[in-house]
Residue, then its C-alpha position, 0 to 999 in steps of 0.5 A: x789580743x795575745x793572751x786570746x791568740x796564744x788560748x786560740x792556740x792551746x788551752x796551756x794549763x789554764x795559763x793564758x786566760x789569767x789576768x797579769x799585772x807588769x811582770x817587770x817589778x822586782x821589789x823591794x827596789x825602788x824603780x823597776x827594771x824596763x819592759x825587755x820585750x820592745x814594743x810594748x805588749x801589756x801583761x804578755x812578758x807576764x803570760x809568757x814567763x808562766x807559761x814558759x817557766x810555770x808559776x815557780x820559776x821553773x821550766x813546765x813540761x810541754x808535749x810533743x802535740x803542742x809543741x808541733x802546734x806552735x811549730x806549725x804556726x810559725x810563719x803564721x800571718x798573724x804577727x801576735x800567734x807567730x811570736x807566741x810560738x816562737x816564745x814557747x819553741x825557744x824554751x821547749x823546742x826540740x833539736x833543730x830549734x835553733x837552725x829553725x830560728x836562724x832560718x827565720x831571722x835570714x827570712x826575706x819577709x821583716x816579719x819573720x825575721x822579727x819571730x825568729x829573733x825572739x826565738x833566739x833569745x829565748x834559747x839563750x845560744x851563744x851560737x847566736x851572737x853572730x848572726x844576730x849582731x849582724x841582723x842589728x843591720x837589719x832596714x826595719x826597727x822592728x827587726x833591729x829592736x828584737x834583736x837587741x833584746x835578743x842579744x840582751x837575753x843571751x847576756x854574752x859579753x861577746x855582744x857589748x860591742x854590736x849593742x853599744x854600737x845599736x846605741x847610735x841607731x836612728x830608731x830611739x827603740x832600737x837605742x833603748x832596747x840596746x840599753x836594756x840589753x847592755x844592762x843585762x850583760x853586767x858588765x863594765x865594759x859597757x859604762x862608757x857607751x852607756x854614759x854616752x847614751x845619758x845624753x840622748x835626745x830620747x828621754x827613754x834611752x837616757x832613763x835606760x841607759x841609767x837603770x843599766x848603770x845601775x844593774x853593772x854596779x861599777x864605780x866609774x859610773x859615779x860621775x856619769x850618772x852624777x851628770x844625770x842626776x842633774x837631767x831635766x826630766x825628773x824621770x831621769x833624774x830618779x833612774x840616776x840616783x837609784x843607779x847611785x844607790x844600787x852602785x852604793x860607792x862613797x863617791x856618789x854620797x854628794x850627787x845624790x845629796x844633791x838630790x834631797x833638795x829637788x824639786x820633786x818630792x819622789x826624786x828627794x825621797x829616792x835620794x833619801x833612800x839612795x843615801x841610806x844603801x851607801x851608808x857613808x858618813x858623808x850622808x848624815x848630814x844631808x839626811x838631818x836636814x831631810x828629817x825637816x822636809x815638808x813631805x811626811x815620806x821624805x822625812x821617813x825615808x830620811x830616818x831610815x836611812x840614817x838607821x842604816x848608817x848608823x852613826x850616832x851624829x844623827x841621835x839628836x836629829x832622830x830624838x827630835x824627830x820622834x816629836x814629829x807631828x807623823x805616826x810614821x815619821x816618829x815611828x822610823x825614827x825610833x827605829x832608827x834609834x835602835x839601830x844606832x842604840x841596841x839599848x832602846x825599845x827592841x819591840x818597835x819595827x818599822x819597815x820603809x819602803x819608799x814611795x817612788x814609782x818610775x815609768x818603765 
């Protein structure tokens, strides 16, 4: 329904009538970064990206007529067409933009404060910081939850505090944008808040709250996400142990150790991974073990990572393993034997990418 609102609306390059996969991909990592617009949409993160940074990442140019077009649409009855107008005024809008969204975010209509919240955080002003942490107070969750991903995207550090205390919102959408949102800021100030959240009642903030730890990459996480990594949903599980893997501290080698022995064949190859990013000495031992598991993708995964370590405690296990019964197994294993051993066979590559697909 949006890609056709916003069409409605201008034919923009050709950008709005093309088919969109979930933008929030970022491969090779394991587990893909949250949706950071609330509520849902689709493939429209993805329209909205090109049709505001164009297909390279940059910003396209927009003219006069179309951006009075979206201006004129603002206050549109139409939830869908307001948003999108407010997308492409907070990259393209000219001087004055930002009184205009601060005008629509103090709005008696929810709606329109919702619209100007998103406009906002695409102009990623610092002047904003203020009045959006105040509108965190806002009665509609909807409003709240944009924005807090409003405040996410400005990634000022001055917003910590305001997010971290959104993380105890009544509304779970509010706590879990809040989380993103912290994530997006980067910094360290916001693992304890976070930590906090990994004992949410939602199991979306909880996953969240991990994928944030993850993206600040600071060691006093390690035992927080330890916790997590023992959570009773497996999606969490996952989240904590990529955070592990992407902090990649010495500290985290037996938490996500922990992990090779779960029962979900995803959660092991993860840790497999995990262990293979920290390339500590402390995870050969666990990895060996993983080359026997009965899953052909934990097996591989496991290889990988000992490649990655590169300690010769592992040649006897990885030897072995190049009898494995699996082509990809017996493949990684020699590779991983090159790694340790620039003596072997410099012709064979492997690339591992372990399967593991996380709900965002």
């Amino acid at each position: 329904m949006c890609e056709l609102a916003g069409q409605s609306l201008a034919n923009y390059r050709g950008f709005w009538g093309r088919a969109y996969s979930n933008a929030a991909m970022p491969m090779p990592r394991p587990m893909p970064t949250p949706m950071p617009m609330p509520g849902g949409g689709g493939g429209m993160a993805g329209v909205m990206h090109d049709v505001m940074h164009g297909h390279e990442g940059h910003k396209s140019g927009v003219d006069a007529a179309t951006l009075g077009a979206f201006r004129a649409v603002l206050r549109d009855d139409n939830r869908c067409i307001r948003n999108i107008a407010a997308r492409v005024l907070g990259n393209h809008g000219p001087a004055g933009t930002y009184e205009l969204f601060l005008g629509l975010l103090r709005d008696a209509k929810p709606g329109l404060r919702e619209t100007g919240a998103i406009g906002l955080g695409e102009l990623e002003d610092s002047r904003a910081i203020g009045p959006l942490s105040d509108a965190l107070g806002d009665p509609e969750v909807a409003v709240r939850a944009r924005v807090a991903w409003a405040l996410g995207q400005i990634e000022e550090t001055a917003a910590i505090d305001p997010l971290a205390r959104a993380l105890k919102d009544r509304a779970p959408e509010v706590r879990r944008v809040a989380a993103w949102a912290l994530g997006q800021i980067e910094n360290v100030r916001a693992v304890r808040p976070l930590g906090d959240a990994l004992s949410d009642a939602s199991l979306d903030v909880r996953l969240t709250a991990a994928w944030a730890l993850g993206e600040i990459e600071d060691d006093s996480a390690v035992p927080l996400l330890a916790t997590a990594a023992k959570d009773r949903e497996v999606e969490v599980r996952k989240a904590a142990i990529w955070a592990l893997g992407e902090i990649e501290s010495g500290s985290g080698v037996t938490p996500v150790a922990v992990g090779l022995k779960d029962d979900d064949s995803d959660v092991r190859i993860l840790a497999a991974w995990a262990l293979g990013e920290i390339e500590d000495q402390g995870g050969v031992e666990p990895l060996v073990a993983a080359l026997k598991d009965p899953d052909i993708d934990v097996r591989v995964a496991a290889a990988w990572a000992l490649g990655q370590i590169e300690s010769p405690r592992a040649l006897d296990a990885l030897k072995a393993a190049q009898q494995d019964a699996s082509g990809a197994v017996r493949r990684a294993a020699t590779w991983a034997l090159r790694q340790i051993d620039d003596e072997a066979n410099p012709r064979v590559r492997v690339h591992v990418r372990p399967r593991v697909k996380i709900k965002s």
